[in-house]
C-alpha positions in Angstrom: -0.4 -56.7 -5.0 -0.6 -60.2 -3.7 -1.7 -59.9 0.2 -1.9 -62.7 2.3 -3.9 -62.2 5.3 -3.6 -64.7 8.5 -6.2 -65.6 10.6 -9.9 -64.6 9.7 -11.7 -63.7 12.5 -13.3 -60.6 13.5 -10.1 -58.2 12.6 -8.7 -60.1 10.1 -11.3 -60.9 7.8 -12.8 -57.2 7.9 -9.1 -56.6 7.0 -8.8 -59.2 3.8 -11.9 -57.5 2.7 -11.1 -54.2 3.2 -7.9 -54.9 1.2 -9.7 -56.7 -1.3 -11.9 -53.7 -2.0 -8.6 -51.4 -3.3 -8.2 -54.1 -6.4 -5.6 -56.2 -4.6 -5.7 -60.2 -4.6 -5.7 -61.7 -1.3 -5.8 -64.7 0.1 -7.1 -65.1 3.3 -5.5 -68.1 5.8 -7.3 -69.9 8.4 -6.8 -72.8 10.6 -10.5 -73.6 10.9 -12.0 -75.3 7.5 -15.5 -74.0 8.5 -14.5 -70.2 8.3 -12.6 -70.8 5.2 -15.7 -72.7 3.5 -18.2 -70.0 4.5 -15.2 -67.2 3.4 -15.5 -68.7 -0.1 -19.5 -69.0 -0.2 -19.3 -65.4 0.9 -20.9 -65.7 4.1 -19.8 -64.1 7.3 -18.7 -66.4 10.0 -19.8 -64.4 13.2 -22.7 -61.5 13.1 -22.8 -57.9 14.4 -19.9 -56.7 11.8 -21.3 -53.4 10.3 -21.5 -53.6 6.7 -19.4 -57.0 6.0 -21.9 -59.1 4.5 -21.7 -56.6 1.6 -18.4 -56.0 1.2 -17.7 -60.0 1.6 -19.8 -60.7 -1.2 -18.3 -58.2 -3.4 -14.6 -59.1 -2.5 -16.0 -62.8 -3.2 -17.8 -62.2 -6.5 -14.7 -60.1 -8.0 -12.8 -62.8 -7.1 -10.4 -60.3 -5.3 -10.6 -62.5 -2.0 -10.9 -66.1 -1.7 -9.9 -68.0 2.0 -7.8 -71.1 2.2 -6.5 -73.5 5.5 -3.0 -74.5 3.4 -0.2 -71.3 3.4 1.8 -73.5 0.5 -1.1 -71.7 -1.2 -1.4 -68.2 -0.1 2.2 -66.8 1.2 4.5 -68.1 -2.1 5.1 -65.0 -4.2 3.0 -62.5 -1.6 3.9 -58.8 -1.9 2.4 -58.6 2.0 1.6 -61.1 4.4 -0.4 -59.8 7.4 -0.4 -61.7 10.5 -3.8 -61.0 12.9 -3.8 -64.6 14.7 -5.2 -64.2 18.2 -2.2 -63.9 21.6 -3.9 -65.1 24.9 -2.6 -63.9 28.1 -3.6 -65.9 31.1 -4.5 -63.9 34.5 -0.9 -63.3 35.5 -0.1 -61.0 32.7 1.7 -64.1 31.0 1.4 -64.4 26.9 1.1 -67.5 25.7 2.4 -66.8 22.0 1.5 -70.7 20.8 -0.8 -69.5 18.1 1.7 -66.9 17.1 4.4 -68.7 16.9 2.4 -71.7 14.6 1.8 -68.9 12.3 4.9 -67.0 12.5 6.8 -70.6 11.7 3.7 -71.9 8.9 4.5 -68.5 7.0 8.4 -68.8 7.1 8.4 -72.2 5.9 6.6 -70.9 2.3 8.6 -67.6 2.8 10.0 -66.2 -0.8 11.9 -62.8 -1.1 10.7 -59.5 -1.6 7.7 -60.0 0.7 6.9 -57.4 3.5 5.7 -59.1 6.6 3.4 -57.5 9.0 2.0 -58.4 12.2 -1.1 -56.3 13.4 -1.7 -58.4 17.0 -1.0 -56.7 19.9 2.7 -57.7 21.5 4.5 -57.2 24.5 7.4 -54.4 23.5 10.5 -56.0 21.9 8.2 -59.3 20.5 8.2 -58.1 17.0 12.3 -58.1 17.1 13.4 -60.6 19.4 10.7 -63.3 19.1 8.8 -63.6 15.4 12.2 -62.2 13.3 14.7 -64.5 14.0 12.4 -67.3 13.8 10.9 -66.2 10.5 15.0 -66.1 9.4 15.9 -69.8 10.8 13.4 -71.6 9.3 13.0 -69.3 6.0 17.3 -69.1 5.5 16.4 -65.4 4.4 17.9 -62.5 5.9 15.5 -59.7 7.0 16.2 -56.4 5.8 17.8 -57.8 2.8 15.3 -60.2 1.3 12.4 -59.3 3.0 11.3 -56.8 5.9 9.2 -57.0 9.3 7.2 -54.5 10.5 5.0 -54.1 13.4 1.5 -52.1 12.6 -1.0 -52.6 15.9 -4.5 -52.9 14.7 -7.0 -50.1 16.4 -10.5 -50.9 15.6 -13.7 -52.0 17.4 -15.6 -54.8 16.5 -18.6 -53.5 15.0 -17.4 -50.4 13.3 -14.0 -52.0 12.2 -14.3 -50.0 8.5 -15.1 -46.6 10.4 -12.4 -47.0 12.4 -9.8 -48.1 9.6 -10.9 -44.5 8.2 -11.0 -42.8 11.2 -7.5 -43.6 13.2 -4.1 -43.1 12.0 -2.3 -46.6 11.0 0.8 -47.0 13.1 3.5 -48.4 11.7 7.3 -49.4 13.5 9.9 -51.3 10.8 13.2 -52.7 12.3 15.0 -50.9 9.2 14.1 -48.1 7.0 13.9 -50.0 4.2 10.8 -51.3 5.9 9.5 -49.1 7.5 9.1 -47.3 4.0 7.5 -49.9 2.4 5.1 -50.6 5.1 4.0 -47.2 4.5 3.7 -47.6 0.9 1.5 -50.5 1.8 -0.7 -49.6 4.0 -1.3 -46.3 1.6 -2.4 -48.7 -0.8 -4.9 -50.8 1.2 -6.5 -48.0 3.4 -8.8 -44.8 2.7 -8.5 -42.0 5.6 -11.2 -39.6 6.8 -10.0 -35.9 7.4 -9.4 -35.1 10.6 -8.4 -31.5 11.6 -8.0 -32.3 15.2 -4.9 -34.4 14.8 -1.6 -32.7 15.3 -0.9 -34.2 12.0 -2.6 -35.4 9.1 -4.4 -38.3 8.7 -3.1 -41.5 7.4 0.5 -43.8 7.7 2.2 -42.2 11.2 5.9 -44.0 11.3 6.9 -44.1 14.7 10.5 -44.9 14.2 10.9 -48.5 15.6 9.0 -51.5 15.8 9.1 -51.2 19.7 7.8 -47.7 19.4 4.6 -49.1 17.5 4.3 -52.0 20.4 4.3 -49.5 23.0 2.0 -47.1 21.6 -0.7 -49.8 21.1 -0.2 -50.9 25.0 -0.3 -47.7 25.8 -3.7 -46.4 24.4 -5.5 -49.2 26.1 -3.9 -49.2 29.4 -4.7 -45.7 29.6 -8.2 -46.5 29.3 -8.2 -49.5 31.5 -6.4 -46.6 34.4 -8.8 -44.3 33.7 -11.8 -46.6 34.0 -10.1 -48.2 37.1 -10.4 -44.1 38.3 -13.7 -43.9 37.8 -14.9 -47.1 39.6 -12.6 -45.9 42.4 -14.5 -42.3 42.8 -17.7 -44.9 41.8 -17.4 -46.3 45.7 -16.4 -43.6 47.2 -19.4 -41.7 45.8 -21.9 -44.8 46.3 -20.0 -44.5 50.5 -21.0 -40.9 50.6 -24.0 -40.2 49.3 -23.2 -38.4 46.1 -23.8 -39.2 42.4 -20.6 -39.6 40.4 -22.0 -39.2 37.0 -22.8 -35.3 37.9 -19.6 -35.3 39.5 -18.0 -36.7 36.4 -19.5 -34.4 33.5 -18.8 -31.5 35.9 -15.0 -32.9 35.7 -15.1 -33.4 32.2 -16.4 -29.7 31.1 -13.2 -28.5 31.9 -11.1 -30.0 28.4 -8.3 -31.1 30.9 -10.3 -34.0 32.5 -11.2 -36.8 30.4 -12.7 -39.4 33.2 -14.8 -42.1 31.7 -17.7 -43.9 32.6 -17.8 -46.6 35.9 -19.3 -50.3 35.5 -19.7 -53.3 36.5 -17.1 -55.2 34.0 -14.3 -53.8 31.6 -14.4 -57.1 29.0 -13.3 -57.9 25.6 -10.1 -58.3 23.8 -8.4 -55.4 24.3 -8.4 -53.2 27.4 -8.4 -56.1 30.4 -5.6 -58.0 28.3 -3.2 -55.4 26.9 -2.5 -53.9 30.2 -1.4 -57.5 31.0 1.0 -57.1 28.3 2.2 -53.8 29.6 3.0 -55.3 32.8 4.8 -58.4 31.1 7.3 -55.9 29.8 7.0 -53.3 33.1 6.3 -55.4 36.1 6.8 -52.6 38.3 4.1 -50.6 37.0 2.1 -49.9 40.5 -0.1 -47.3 38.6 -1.1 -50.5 36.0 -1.7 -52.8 38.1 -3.5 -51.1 41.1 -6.3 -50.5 38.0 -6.2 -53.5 36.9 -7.3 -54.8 40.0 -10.1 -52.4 40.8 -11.9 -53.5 37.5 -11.6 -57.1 38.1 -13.1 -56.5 41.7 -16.3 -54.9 40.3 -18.3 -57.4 39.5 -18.0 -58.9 43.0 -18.7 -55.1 44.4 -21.6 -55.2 42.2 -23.2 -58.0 43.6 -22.4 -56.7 46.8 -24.8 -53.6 46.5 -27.4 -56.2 45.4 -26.8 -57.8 48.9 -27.7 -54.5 50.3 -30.7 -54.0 48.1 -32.2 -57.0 48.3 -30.6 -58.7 51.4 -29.6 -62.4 52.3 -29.2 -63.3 48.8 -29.2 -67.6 49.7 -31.4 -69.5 47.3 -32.7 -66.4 45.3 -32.8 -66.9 42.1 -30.7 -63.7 40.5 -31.2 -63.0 37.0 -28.2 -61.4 35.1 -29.1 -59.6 31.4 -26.3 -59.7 29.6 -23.5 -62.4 28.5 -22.0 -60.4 26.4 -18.8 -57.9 27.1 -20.6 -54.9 25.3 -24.0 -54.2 24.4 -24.5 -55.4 20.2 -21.4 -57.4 20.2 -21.4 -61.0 20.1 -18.5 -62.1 22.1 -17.8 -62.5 26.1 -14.1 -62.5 26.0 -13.6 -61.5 29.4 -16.8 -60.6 29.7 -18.3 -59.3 33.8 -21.1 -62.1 33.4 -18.5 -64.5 34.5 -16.7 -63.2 37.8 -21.0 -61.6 38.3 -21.6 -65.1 37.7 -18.8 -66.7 40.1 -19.8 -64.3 42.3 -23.7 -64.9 43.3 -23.0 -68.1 43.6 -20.5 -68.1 46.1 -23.1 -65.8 48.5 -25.6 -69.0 47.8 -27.8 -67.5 45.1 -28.8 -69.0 42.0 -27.8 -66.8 38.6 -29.6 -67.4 35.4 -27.8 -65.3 32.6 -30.0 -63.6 29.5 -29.1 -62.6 26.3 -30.5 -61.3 23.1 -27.4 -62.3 20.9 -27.0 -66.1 22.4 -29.6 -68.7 22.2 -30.0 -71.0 25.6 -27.7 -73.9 23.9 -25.0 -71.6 23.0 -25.1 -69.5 26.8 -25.3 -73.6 28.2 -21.8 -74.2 26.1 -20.1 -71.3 28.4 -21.2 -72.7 31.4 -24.6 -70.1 31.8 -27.6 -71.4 33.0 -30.3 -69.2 30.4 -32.9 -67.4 31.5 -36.4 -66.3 29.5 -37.8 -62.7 30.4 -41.4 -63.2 31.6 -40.2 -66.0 33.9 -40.2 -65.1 37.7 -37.3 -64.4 39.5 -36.0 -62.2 42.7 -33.3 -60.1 41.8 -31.7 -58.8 38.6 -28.1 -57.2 37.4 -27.7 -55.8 34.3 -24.9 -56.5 32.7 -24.4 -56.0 29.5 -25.4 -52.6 27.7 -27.8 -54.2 25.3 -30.5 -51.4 24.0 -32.9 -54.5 24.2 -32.6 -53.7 28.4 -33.6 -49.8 28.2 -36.8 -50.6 28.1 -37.5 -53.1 30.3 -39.5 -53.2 33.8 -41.0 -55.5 36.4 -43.7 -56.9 34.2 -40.5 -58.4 32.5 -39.0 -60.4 35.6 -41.9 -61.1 37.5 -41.5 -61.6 41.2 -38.3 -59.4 40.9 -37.0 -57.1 44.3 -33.9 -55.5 43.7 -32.0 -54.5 40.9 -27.9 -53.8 40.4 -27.8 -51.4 36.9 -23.8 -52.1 36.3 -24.2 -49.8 33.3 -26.2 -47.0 33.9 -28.7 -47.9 31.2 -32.1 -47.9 32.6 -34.0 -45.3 35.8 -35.7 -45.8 38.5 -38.8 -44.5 37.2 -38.6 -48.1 34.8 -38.5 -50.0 37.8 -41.8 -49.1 40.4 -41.5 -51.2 43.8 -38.3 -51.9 43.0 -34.8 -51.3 44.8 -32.8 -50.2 41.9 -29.5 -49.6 42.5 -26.7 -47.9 40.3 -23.2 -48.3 40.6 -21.5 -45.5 41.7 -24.6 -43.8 43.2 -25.6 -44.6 46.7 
């Protein structure tokens, strides 16, 4: 086949390549001329992807993957065109679909029939039908269904592991006809390899849902579950924190009963998926109390964070705070949405002065988002980690001289790491 993937950036590029490694030619479609000239030289454009840099090079090297800024050149004649282009989503659960819609509108202007379209970015339900289709049919002058087909097929990996987890989870896919539906799962059979998995109600591999809206709904609702159950557990966080109790025995005493599934309490829920999709969810189900009321526990975390560091350390005016960790999740290269910001935002407006460190960012690139860097060994009064990094496990006073008190957000170092000083851990008083 001829695949056409849209956007390369950390899902779709691991996707090109990943399709590129079956024996398919693809041709990979960016905006940015940088990614598409380091595509070509086989050289990954962002770090921390496990196992891309060899699996680029092969894809390259065949000459079973090559990138390109100009879709005159990559959707004419595709058998598949993947769209993976980014959807932003502001604070009041709107979408802003501008990206999306340049693409949707750049691919149906070079549209040719017989070509199966799929788009893989998280939507608000009814997006895939009502918005991108009858767009993709006025510019084009093709008819869906007839001479060529939309589906919707949520991608559901994590940066870092995105190959595991194409193995590992089932690929969902919703058409708007049968026709469709039945060739996205010829498609995707050809592009993907699947691990067994005997815990599955089903095996692994292609799972039609029935509807494109049933595919939209199921991605939405996988991460708004988590985002509800996280906001649960930083609830029973500050009520254990009031009272004296720790909420981690509390939760794996839960959770050896297989009908409890709590997860893990922090300072931050970042990244690209699980703060952002539930917006989405509420775009399509404003009345979603349950949705929102978690939402807004997790944002208020990093503010309730810096709060116990009030308590531990006291007037926090003019201290100088250091904060480890810029990024969303430890190893990962990215603060979309990351706690350092409203941690950040936060110190500041009690008077203090934050100084952010990271292992991944260099002190121009943490400058460029508005973070003034820190350097371990330099003195400082109070800390907050974070970020997850393992760099932080073992770290102690010696490495923040001067320091008082510390705020673990993520449960990732002791108090035995930290002598003479107050080290606090959310949810445990």
């Amino acid at each position: 086949m001829k695949i056409a993937v849209i956007a390369l950036g950390k899902i779709g590029l691991p996707l090109a390549v990943q399709f590129a490694s079956k024996g398919h030619e693809v041709v990979g479609v960016d905006v940015n001329p940088r990614t598409v000239e380091l595509v070509n030289a086989a050289q990954v454009p962002f770090p921390g992807e496990t196992d891309l840099d060899e699996k680029l090079t092969a894809a390259v090297s065949a000459g079973s993957l090559r990138a390109t800024t100009d879709y005159a050149d990559a959707v004419p004649g595709a058998d598949a065109v993947v769209i993976v282009v980014p959807l932003f989503v502001d604070l009041d659960a709107r979408p802003d679909f501008a990206w999306m819609d340049s693409a949707t509108e750049s691919v149906a202007a070079h549209l040719t029939p017989g070509t199966l379209i799929s788009y893989e970015t998280t939507l608000p339900v009814g997006t895939t039908r009502e918005r991108w289709t009858p767009r993709l049919e006025e510019i084009s002058g093709l008819t869906e269904g007839v001479d060529f087909d939309v589906v919707f097929s949520p991608e559901r990996v994590l940066s870092g592991r995105i190959f595991a987890d194409l193995r590992k989870y089932p690929k969902l896919i919703g058409g708007l006809t049968e026709r469709g539906a039945a060739r996205a799962l010829e498609f995707y059979e050809a592009v993907l390899d699947f691990d067994e998995r005997p815990d599955l109600p089903r095996p692994n591999g292609v799972w039609d849902l029935g509807s494109a809206e049933a595919a939209e709904f199921a991605k939405l609702a996988e991460t708004t579950y988590r985002d509800v159950n996280i906001g649960l557990a930083n609830q029973f966080a500050r009520y254990a924190e009031r009272t004296g109790i720790d909420v981690y025995q509390v939760i794996d005493a839960s959770n050896s009963q297989p009908y409890s599934h709590i997860h893990r309490p922090g300072i931050a829920v970042g990244g690209h998926c699980i703060p952002v999709y539930p917006r989405l969810y509420l775009w399509n189900d404003p009345e979603a109390t349950i949705v929102r009321a978690a939402r807004e526990a997790n944002a208020a975390m990093p503010a309730h964070a810096v709060s116990m560091l009030e308590g531990a350390y006291g007037e926090l005016t003019g201290a100088r705070v250091v904060v480890l960790g810029a990024a969303y999740r430890g190893g990962v290269k990215e603060t979309a949405f990351s706690g350092v910001f409203p941690t950040v935002e936060a110190l500041r407006a009690r008077g203090a002065v934050p100084v952010v460190h990271d292992p991944l960012y260099s002190d121009d690139e943490l400058r460029a988002l508005g973070l003034e860097p820190y350097t371990l060994g330099d003195p400082a009064d109070a800390a907050v980690i974070q970020t997850d990094h393992a760099e932080y496990k073992p770290l102690g006073p010696s490495d923040i001289p001067g320091v008082k008190a510390l705020v673990d957000g993520r449960r990732l170092s002791s108090a035995d790491m930290w002598p003479g000083v107050v080290y606090r851990v959310v949810g445990v008083s």
